[in-house]
Every structure is written in structure tokens, then in C-alpha cells.
C-alpha positions as CSV (number, residue, x, y, z in Angstrom):
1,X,-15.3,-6.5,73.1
2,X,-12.1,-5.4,72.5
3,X,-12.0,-1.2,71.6
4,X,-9.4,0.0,68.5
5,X,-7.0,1.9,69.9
6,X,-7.2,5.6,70.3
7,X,-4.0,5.6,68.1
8,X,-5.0,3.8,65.2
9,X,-8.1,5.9,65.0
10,X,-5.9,8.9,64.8
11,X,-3.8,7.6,62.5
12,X,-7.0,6.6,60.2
13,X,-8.0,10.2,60.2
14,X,-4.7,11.6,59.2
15,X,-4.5,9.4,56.3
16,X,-8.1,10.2,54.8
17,X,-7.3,14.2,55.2
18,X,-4.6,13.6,53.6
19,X,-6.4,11.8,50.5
20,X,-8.9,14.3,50.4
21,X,-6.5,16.9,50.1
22,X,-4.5,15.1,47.2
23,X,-8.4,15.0,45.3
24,X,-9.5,18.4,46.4
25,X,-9.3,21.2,42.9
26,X,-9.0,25.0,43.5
27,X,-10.2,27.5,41.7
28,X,-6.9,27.7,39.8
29,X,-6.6,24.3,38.9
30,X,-10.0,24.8,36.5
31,X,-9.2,24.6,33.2
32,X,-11.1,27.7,31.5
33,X,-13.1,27.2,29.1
34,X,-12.2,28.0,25.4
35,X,-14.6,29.7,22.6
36,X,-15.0,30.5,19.5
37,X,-17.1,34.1,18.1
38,X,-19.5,34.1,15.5
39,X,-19.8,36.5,13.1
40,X,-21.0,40.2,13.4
41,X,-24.1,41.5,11.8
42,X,-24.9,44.9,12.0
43,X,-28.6,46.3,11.4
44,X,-29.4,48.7,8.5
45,X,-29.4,51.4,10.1
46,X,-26.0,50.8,11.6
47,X,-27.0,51.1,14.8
48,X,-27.4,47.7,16.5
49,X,-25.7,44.4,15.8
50,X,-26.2,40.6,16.3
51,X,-23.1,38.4,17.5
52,X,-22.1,35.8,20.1
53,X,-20.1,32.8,20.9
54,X,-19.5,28.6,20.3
55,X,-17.9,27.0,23.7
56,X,-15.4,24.6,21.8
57,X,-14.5,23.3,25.8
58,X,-15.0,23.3,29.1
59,X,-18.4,25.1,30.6
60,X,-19.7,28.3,31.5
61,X,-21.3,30.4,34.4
62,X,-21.5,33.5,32.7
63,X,-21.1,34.4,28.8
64,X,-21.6,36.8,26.1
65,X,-20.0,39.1,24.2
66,X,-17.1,42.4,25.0
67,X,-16.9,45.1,22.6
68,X,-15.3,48.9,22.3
69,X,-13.9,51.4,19.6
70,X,-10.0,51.7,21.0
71,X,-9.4,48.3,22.3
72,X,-8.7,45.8,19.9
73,X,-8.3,43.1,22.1
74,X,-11.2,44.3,24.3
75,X,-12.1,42.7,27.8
76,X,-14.7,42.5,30.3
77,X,-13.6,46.3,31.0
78,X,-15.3,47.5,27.8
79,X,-18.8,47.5,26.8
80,X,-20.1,44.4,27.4
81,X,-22.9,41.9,27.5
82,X,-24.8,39.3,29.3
83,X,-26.5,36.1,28.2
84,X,-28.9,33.7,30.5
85,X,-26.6,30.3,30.0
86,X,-28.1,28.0,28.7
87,X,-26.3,26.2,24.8
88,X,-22.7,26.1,24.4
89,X,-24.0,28.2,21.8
90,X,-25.4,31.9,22.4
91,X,-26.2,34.8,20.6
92,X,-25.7,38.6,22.5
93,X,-27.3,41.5,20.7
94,X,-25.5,45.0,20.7
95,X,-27.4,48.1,21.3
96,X,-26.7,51.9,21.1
97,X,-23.9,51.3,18.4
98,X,-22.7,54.7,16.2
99,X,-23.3,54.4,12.6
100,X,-19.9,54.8,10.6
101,X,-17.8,53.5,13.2
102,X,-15.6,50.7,13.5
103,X,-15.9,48.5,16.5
104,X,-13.9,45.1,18.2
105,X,-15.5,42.8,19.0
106,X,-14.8,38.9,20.7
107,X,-17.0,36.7,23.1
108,X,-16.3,35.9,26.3
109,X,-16.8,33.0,29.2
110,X,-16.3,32.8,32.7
111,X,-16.1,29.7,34.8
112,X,-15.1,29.1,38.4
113,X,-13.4,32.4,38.5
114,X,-11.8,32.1,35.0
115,X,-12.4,34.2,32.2
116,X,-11.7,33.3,28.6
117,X,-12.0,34.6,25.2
118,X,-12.7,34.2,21.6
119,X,-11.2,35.7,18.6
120,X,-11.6,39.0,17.8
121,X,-13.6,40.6,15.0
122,X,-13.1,43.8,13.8
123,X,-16.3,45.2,12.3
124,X,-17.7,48.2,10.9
125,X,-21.6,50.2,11.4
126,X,-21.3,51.5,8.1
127,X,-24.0,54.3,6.8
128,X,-27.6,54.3,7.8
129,X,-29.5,51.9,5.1
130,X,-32.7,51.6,7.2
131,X,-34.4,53.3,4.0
132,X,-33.2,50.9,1.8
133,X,-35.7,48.5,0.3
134,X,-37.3,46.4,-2.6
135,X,-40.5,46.7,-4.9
136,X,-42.8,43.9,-4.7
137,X,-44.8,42.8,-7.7
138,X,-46.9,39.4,-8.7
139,X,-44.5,37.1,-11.4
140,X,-47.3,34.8,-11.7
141,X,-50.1,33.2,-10.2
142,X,-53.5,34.4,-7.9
143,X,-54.8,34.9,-4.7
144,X,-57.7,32.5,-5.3
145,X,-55.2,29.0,-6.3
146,X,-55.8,25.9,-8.7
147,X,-54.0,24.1,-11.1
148,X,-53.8,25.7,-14.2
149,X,-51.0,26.8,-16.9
150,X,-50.5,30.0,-18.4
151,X,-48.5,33.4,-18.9
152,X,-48.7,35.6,-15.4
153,X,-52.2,36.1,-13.2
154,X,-53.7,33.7,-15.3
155,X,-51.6,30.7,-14.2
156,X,-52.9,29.1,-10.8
157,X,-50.4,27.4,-8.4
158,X,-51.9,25.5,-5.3
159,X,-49.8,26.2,-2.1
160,X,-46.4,26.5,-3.9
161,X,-43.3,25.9,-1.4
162,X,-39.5,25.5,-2.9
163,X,-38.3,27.7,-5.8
164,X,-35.1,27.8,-7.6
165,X,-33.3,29.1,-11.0
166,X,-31.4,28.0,-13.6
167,X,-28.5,29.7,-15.4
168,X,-30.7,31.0,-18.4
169,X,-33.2,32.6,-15.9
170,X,-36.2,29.9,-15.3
171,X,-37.8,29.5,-12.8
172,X,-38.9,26.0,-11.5
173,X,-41.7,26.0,-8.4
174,X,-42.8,23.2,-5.7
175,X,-46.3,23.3,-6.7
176,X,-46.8,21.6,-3.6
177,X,-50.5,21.1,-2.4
178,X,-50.7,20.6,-6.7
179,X,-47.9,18.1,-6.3
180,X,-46.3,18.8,-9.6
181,X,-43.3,20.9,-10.5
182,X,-43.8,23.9,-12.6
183,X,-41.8,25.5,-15.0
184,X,-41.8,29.9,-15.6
185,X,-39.9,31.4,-18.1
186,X,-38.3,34.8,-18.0
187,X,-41.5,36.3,-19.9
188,X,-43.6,35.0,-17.3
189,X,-45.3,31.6,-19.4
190,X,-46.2,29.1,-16.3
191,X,-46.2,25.2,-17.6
192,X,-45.7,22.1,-16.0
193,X,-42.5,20.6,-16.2
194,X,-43.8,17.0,-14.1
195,X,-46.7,15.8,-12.3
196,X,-49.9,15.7,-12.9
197,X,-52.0,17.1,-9.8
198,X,-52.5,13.1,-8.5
199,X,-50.9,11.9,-5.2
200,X,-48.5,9.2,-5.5
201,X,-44.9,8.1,-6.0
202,X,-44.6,6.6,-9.8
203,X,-41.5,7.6,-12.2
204,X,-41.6,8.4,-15.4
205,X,-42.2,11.0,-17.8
206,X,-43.3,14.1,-17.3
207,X,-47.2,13.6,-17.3
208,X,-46.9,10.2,-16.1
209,X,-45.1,11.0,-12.9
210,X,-46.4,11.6,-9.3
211,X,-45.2,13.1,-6.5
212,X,-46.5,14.0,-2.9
213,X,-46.4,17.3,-1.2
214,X,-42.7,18.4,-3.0
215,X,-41.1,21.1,-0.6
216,X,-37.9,22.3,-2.6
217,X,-36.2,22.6,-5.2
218,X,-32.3,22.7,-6.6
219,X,-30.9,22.5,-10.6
220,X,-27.7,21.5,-11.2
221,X,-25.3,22.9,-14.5
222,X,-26.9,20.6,-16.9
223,X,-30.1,21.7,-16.3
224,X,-31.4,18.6,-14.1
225,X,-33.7,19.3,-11.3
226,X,-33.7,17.8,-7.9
227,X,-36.8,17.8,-5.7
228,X,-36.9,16.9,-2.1
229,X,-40.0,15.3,-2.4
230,X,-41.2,15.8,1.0
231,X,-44.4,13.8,1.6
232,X,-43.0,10.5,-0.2
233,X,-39.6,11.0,1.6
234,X,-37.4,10.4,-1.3
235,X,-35.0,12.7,-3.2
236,X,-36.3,12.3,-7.2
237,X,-34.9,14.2,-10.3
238,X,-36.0,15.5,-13.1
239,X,-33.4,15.6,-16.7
240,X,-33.9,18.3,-18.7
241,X,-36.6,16.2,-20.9
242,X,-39.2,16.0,-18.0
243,X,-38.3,12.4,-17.1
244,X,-38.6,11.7,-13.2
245,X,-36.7,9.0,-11.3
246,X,-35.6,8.4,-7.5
247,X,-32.6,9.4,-6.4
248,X,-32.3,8.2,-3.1
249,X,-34.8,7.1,-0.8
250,X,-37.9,4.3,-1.4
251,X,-41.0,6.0,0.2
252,X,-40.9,5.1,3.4
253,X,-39.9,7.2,6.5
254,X,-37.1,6.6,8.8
255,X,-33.4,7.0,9.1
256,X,-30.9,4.6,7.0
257,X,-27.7,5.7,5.4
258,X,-27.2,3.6,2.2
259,X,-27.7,3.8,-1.2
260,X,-30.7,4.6,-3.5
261,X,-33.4,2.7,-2.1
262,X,-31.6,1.6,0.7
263,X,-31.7,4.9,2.3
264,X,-34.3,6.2,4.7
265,X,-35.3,10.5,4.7
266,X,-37.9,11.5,7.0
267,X,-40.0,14.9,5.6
268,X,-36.8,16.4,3.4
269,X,-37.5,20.1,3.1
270,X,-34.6,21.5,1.7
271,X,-32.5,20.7,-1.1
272,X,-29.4,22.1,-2.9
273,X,-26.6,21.2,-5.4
274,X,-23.1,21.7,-5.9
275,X,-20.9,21.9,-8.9
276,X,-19.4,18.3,-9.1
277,X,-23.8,17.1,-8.8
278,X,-23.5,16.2,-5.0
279,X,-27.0,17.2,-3.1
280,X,-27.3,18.5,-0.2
281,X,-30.9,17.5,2.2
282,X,-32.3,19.5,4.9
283,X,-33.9,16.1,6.6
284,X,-36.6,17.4,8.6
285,X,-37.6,15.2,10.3
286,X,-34.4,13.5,11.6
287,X,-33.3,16.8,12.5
288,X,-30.1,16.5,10.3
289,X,-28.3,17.3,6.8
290,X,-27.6,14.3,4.7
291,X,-25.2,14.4,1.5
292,X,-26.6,12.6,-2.0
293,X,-23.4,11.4,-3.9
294,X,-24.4,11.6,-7.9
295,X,-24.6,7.5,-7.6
296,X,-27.2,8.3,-4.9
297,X,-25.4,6.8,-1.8
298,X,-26.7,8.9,1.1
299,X,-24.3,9.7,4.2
300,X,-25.2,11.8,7.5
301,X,-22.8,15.1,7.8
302,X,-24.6,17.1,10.2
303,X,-27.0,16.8,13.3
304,X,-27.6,13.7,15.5
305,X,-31.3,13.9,15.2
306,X,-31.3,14.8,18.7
307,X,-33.8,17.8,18.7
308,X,-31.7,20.7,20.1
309,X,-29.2,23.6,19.1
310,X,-25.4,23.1,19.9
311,X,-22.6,23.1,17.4
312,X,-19.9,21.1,16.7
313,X,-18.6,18.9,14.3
314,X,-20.4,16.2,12.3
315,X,-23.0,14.5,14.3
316,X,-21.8,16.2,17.8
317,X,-24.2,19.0,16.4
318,X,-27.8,19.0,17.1
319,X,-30.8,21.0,15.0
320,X,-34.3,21.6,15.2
321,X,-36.2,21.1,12.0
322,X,-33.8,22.3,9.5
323,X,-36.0,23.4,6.5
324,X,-33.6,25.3,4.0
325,X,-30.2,24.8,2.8
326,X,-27.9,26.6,0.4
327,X,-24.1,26.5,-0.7
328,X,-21.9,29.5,-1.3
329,X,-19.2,29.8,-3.9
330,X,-16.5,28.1,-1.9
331,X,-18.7,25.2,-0.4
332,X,-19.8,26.2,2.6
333,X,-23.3,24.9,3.5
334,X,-26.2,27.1,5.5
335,X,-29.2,25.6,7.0
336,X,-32.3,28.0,7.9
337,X,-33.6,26.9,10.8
338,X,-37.4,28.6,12.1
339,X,-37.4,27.5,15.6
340,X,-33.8,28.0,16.5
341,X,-34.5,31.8,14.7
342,X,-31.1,31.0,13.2
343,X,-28.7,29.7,9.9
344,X,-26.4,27.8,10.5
345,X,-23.1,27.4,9.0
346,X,-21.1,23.7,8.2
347,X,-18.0,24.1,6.4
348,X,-15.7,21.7,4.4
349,X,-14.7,19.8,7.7
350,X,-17.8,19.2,8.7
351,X,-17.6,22.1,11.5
352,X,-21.0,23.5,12.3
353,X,-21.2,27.1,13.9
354,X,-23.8,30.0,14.0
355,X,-23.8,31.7,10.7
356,X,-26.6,34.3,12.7
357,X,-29.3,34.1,14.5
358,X,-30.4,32.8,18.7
359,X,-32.9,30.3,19.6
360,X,-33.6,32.3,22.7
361,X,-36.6,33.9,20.9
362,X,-38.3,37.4,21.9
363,X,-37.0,40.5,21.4
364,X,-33.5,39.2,19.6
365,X,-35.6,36.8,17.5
366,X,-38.1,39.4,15.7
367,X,-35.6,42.2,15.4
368,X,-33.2,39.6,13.8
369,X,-34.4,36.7,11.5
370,X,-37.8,36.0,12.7
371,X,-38.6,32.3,11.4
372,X,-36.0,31.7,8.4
373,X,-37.5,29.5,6.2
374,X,-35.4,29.3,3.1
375,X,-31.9,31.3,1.6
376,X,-30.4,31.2,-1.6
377,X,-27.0,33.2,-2.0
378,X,-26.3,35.2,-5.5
379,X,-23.5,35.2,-7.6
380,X,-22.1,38.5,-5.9
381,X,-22.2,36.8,-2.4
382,X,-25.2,38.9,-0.9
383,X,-27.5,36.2,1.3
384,X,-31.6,36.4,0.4
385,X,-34.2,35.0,3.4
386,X,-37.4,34.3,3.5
387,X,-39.0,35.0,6.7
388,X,-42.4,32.8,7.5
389,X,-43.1,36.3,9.8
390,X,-43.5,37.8,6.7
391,X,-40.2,39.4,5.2
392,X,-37.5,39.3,2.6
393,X,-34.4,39.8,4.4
394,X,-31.0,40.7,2.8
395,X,-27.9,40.1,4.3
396,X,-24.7,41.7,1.9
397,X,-20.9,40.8,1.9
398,X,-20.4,43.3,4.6
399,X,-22.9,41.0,6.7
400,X,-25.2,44.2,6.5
401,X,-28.8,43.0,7.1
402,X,-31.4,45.1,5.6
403,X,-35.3,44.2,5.5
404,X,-36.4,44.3,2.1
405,X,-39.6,43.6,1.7
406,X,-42.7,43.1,4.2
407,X,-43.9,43.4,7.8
408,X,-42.7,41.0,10.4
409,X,-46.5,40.0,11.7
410,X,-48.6,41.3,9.1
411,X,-50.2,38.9,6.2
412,X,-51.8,39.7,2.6
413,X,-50.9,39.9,-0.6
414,X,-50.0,43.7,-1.5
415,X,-47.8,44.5,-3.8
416,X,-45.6,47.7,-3.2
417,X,-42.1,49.2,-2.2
418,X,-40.8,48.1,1.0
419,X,-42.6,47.7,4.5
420,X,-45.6,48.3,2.3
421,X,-45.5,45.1,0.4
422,X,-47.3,42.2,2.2
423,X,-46.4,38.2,2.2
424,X,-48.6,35.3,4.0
425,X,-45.5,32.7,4.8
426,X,-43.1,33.6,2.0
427,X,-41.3,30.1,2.2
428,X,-39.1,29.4,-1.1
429,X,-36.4,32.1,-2.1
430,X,-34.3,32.4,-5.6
431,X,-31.9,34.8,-6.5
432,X,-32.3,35.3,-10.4
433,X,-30.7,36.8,-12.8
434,X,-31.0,40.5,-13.7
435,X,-31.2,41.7,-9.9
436,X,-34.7,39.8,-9.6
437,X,-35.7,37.5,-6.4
438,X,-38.2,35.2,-6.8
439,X,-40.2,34.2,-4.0
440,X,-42.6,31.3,-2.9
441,X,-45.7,33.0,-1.2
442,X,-47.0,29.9,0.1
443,X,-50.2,31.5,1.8
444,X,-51.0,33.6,-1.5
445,X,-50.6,31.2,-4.2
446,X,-48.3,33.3,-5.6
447,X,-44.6,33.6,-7.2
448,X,-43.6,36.9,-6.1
449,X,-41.0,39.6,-7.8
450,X,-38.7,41.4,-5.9
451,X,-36.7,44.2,-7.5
């Protein structure tokens, strides 16, 4: 057999080295990664704050967040922290902070040797407001549940879920183990407004319709009410009269956009409203945020019912069992989400980011939002959560976080001023008029006050 030539073979070599030299990156070929931060909140007592960081691009080794008091711009020099990677998305908390004091703050990410960074935020501690708090008493309802109408204690609600307000100051409640939506005025007189304690999914008027396990609530300028009607997996309304119909959705569960009956929700927990009558879902169970046009066609904006937590825009985003939503005055939409410990924030391009929040759970989780199950937004601005752990949380315009109400891990049903008032799953949330928040106690059959 004839041998190749000792030549050729050289040759051969040359010329693959040579490839694998044209292939070959360095460390300074890597294109860094790029990043966004999220937004600063800073604890009552001004003393500890909450931000982090949305990888736009690219990947990361290392991330978290750089802060300091003189360096506007600051680096990897100042104060900084350090995240286990793991989302494009992460949350850093920031210890040992000054009250009073203004601070810079921007995330960073390093990969392959490169080191980027996000915008920076300037932010301030402010005063201690760690004594700061709210008086708890019972609006309506008791302990012991039922179906019954009347003024106060001696109405009965049965597990009640979503609450919301009108302009005048009423409150409407997901009566939702009593499947029926009830009706409080400002003096406290409980009626029902639709439903009539029988399982079922039947329009109509308002002691003729049924309903199934309703979960939340919105009302729109004229007065209409929109219930994500959770259990039947539809979107209904209710006019001002009490007469039900179906929005969107036609009973079944599954995931269709379309219009009325065409479209498919799966478990819709939240639900809110804008100005010009477009509603807003929190679909549960498909893990996504779906948009009602007032004709009732239904289109996906959000999530790509992939379980998960990573922003990004449109369906690139991913959620895990979004249960609340709210709009602000411009039209931004939040999501609460419990087991992402987190609200999330879509804008008017579709753009979702980290409002607050981390999904890491433990220490950052309790000491931040615990299990956000609902929000509602005054007219001043100021945020109002509903923490399944058991506490009203306020977050103001500054993004100021205060607890106002309840003990993160303690249940029952005591009314009182701050840490000493108690909740058992406080799931709805309504900022009223008059300074009042009204809140679903889910556990306690109750509507609570909170001054």
C-alpha cells in the first residue's frame, strides 16, 4: 500500500491550525452583555432596600447590583452585591443603608471577563417610617361564614376572594365559595348584586344568574362590573341593573385567542379595567395576561404559558400563576405574582420588567413582599398589597414600602393598629375613597377596614 507523503501530511496540519485559529474567540472578542435596573425600594425604616437587574443581551457569570453615596456612576469598586445566577432576571437586596441619605445605584454583569452596566438610579432612604401603620377594623361580615344579606357583622360572606370600588364609594365582593357577587355601600348595608348561592354558568338577571367560584373583580366608569369568573373560565359582566352576560370565554378550559365564545381562559384570577372599557385578565392557569377588547375579542399580551420568571417583551416573558392585576394612571399594567414573590410591570409596548420583588425566596422573599396576592393603586399613586403571609403592604410614590397591617406568618382575625391586627390570606385589595382600603380576608369571611 502506497503511504501519503510525509509532505502532504504536513501540509494538512498547517491548514487545519490555521482554520482553527480563524474560528477560535478571545476573551475580547465577547460581546458583553447589556442590562437594564429595576427600580429601588427602600424599607420603612430607611435602612435596607430591594433592587436588581433585566439582562436585555448576552449572558452572565456573575451579577447584581453596585451602589455608593459620591459616585454617581458607581462601579464594581463601590459597595456592591452578589447574586447566585440563575434568570436573566434577579433581584439583590441592600443592607446597612443610612436613613436620610441619598444613594446611586445601577446593576451590573460580568461575562467572560467583561463587565457591563445598567442605568443608574439615584435614590433616597428618607426618614425612619418603621412606626408607621394602619387601624384594622371589620366593614362587614363574621368569622363563622354563610350566605346572608345585611348591614355590617350581620351579613355573612362564604370565602370571599376579589374586591373592588366604584367612584361613589361601593364596594362589590367575589363572594366566592357563595358564588354570587355582593354589593356594600359606604354605610356598610351588604346585598347581593347577582347570583344566587347555586353552581352553574346561566346569564341573566340578577337572581337568575350563576356563577362558579368568581375570584376578582373590576368596575369600569359607567358603573358595569367585570368578574373573572374563575371556576367557569369565562370573563362575565354585570350593567349597573344586575343583568349578567359573558364577555369572553364559553366555559370550557384551555387556551384560544378569539372572540367571545371563541376564546379559551384557564382559572382567570385577576381582572381590571381601563378608561376606554378594555379588561385586563390575570390567566392563571396559562401562566399569561390576556387583553378583553369592549367587543370581547381576546388577544395574549404577556407570558408564553411557559411556567417560569424572565422578562421581555410580549410572549418572550414567562410567569408563574399570575393572580392579580392592576393599571396605573398612565396605563401601565402590574401583575402580583405569589410564587415568583414579585409584581411585575408591562408597559404600553408590551415590555415586561420587575416592578419589585425576587423569586429566589427566603430571607429576600419574607422581608419583601411575601406571597403578593392582589394590588390596587389609588388616585394619589401610592400601591396597596395584599400579602397571603398575612399583611397589608404599602408601597408610596417615593417607592417607600411600609407594612401596614398584620404579621407576616401569623393568622386570625384581630382587629387593631398595626403588627397587632391579624389576617388569614387577605387575598382581594381596594383602595376607597376617604383614605379607607378594603380588604378580602378570604380565611375569615370577612371584608376588612383599613384606616
Amino acid at each position: 500500500m502506497k503511504k501519503p507523503s510525509t509532505l502532504r501530511n504536513f501540509l494538512l496540519v498547517i491548514l487545519i491550525a490555521a482554520l482553527s485559529s480563524c474560528f477560535k474567540s478571545s476573551d475580547s472578542d465577547v460581546t458583553p452583555p447589556e442590562l437594564v435596573t429595576t427600580p429601588v425600594i427602600v424599607n420603612a425604616a430607611g435602612t435596607a432596600a430591594l433592587s436588581g437587574g433585566f439582562l436585555t443581551s448576552g449572558s452572565a457569570t456573575a451579577y447584581g447590583v453596585c451602589y455608593s453615596t459620591s459616585n454617581p456612576q458607581p462601579t464594581l469598586s463601590d459597595l456592591n452585591t452578589s447574586e447566585t445566577v440563575n434568570y436573566s432576571t434577579f433581584s439583590s437586596s441592600i443592607t446597612a443603608l443610612t436613613p436620610n441619605t441619598t444613594y446611586y445605584l445601577r446593576a451590573y454583569a460580568t461575562y467572560a471577563g467583561n463587565t457591563a452596566y445598567g442605568n443608574a438610579i439615584q435614590f433616597a432612604t428618607g426618614a425612619d417610617l418603621s412606626a408607621t401603620s394602619g387601624t384594622v377594623s371589620t366593614f362587614a361580615g363574621s368569622v363563622a361564614g354563610g350566605f346572608v344579606d345585611g348591614t355590617g357583622t350581620a351579613a355573612l360572606f362564604g370565602n370571599p376572594m376579589g374586591i373592588a370600588t366604584d367612584a361613589a364609594g361601593n364596594i362589590y365582593v367575589a363572594d366566592s365559595f357563595n358564588s354570587a357577587i355582593r354589593k356594600i355601600t359606604t354605610d356598610g348595608k351588604v346585598t347581593t348584586l347577582a347570583g344566587n348561592g347555586n353552581l352553574g354558568l346561566v346569564n341573566g338577571t340578577a337572581e337568575v344568574a350563576q356563577f362558579y367560584s368568581p375570584s376578582a373583580l373590576a368596575v369600569d366608569l359607567s358603573g358595569n362590573v367585570y368578574v373573572a369568573d374563575r371556576g367557569n373560565n369565562v370573563i362575565r359582566k354585570i350593567t349597573p341593573a344586575g343583568v349578567v352576560t359573558t364577555l369572553a370565554g364559553n366555559g370550557e378550559a384551555g387556551y384560544t385567542d378569539g372572540t367571545g365564545a371563541a376564546a379559551y381562559f384557564n382559572t382567570p384570577t385577576g381582572i381590571a379595567v381601563d378608561a376606554a372599557g378594555n379588561v385586563y385578565v390575570a390567566d392563571n392557569g396559562n401562566n399569561i395576561i390576556r387583553k378583553i377588547t369592549a367587543a370581547g375579542v381576546v388577544t395574549t399580551i404577556a407570558g408564553s404559558r411557559t411556567v417560569g420568571y424572565a422578562n421581555g417583551v410580549g410572549i418572550l416573558s414567562n410567569f408563574n400563576k399570575p393572580t392579580g392585576i392592576a393599571l396605573d394612571a398612565t396605563g401601565n399594567i402590574y401583575v402580583t405574582e405569589p410564587l415568583n414573590h414579585a409584581i411585575r410591570k408591562i408597559n404600553a409596548d408590551m415590555l415586561v420588567t420587575t416592578f419589585t420583588g425576587s423569586p429566589s425566596g427566603g430571607t429576600v422573599a419574607s422581608a419583601w413582599l411575601g406571597a403578593p396576592n392582589a394590588l390596587s393603586i389609588d388616585a394619589s399613586g401610592n400601591f396597596w398589597i395584599s400579602d397571603a403571609n398575612g399583611r397589608i403592604l404599602k408601597i408610596d410614590t417615593a417607592n417607600k414600602m411600609t407594612v401596614v397591617a398584620g404579621t407576616s406568618g401569623t393568622t386570625g382575625a384581630t382587629n387593631g393598629v398595626g403588627t397587632a391586627a391579624l389576617f388569614n390570606n387577605p387575598t382581594g385589595i381596594a383602595a376607597g375613597t376617604g383614605g379607607h382600603v378594603y380588604v378580602a380576608d378570604f380565611g375569615n369571611n370577612l371584608i376588612r377596614q383599613v384606616n
